[in-house]
N, C-alpha and C positions, 0 to 999 in steps of 0.2 A: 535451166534457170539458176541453179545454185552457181555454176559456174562464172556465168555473169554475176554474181553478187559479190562472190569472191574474188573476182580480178577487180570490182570496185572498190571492196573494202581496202587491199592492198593498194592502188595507184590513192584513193583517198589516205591512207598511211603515208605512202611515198610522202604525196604531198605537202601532209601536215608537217613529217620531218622536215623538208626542206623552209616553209614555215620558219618552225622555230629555230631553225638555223641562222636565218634572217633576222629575228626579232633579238637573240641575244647577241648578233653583231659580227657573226664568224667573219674569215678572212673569205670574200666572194672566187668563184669559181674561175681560173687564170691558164690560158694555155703556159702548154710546158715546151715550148720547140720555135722563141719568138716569135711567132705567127709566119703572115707572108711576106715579111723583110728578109726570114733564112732562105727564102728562095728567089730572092730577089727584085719583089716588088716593093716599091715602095709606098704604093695606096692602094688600096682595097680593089681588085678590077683594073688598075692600072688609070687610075682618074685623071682627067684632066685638069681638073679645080679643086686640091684639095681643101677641106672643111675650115675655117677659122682657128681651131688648134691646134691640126699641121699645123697651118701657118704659123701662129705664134712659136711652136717648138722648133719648127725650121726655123726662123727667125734666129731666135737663142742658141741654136746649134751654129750657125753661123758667124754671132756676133762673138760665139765661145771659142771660135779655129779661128779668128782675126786676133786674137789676142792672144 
């Protein structure tokens, strides 16, 4: 039983650090290896319909290589 109390008391620590990490604004959690663009996908799964801001940034990426 102790042990179960101790593995709560710490993931409840965990927790709360993460918490106030949040609440004073740190910079959020960010892969480091640009996702799955470095290996070639360009949507998550390989989608057929990407999300409304693809589209706007594909948009923009295009209207930026026509100029």
């Amino acid at each position: 039983m102790s042990t179960f109390i101790l593995a709560l008391l710490v993931v409840g620590i965990v927790i709360a650090a993460m918490a106030i990490g949040v609440i004073f604004g740190r910079k959020p959690i960010a892969g480091s290896c640009g996702g799955l663009g470095a290996v070639g996908l360009d949507c998550e799964g390989g989608c057929e319909k990407p999300c409304p801001k693809r589209l706007a940034r594909m948009k923009a990426q295009a209207e930026q290589q026509q100029t």
